[in-house]
Steps between C-alpha positions, in 0.01 A plus 500: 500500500260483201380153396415564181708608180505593155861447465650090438498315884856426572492192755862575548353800718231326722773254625690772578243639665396198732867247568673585840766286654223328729298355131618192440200436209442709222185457255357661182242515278568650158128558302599536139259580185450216318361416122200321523207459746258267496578360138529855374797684347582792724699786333522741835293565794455834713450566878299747630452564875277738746839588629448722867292169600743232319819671680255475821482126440817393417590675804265342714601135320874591582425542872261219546770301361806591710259475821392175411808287410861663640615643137570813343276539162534726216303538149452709186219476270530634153174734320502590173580355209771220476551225225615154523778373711493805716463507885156556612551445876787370720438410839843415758454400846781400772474287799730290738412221299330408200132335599418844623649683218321244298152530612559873539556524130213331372254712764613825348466400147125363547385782653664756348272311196194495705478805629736760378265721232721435214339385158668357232387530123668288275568543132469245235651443172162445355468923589233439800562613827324347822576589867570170711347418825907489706283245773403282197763188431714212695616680753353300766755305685455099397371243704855380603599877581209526753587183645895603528674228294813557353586366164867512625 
């Protein structure tokens, strides 16, 4: 199964891919292009990958995942151009129950960004171009997320 794609990501597909009769909790994450960054005006980005060794990874991510917490995991990365709006990665994972489809989730999409070799270079409406550091940003959990509290 290849990882990576140069087609749109259809979610639709992954959740096919990972629900079975025994998954009671079903979670995505849906990455989509947006039109700023950091106070700038972002007109379109593109995603370039070292792809033998990226497939390799997201491979190795997918497995570490399913051994770890009892779920079935699927994702698709998009290279190549794409503008805003559009799907850059989708992530579904399926467990018994949600907490480990939960925590599941959020593993694969933090290190898919920390060490999948995929860079992104982002376009700006100013006509500048700069590649952004995909471990840079909030994606940290917060204080209350490390300490397990539920705002429900």
């Amino acid at each position: 199964m290849a990882f990576l794609t140069r087609d749109p990501v259809h979610l639709d597909a992954l959740i096919a891919r990972i629900t079975g009769p025994d998954r009671g909790g079903v979670v995505t994450f849906l990455g989509l292009v947006r039109d700023h960054h950091e106070g700038r005006s972002v007109d379109g980005l593109e995603y370039s990958a070292y792809e033998p060794m990226a497939e390799a990874v997201c491979a190795e991510l997918i497995a570490e995942t399913e051994s770890r917490w009892p779920v079935r995991a699927a994702l698709s990365h998009r290279v190549g151009p794409l503008g805003i709006g559009e799907a850059a990665v989708a992530i579904a994972v399926a467990a018994p129950h949600r907490d480990e489809a939960f925590a599941a989730c959020r593993h694969l999409i933090e290190e898919l960004k920390r060490r999948v070799p995929i860079w992104k270079q982002e376009s700006y409406s100013d006509g500048t171009r700069c590649w952004v550091d995909p471990t840079a940003g909030s994606t940290k959990p917060s204080d209350e997320e490390r300490a397990g509290a539920r705002p429900w």
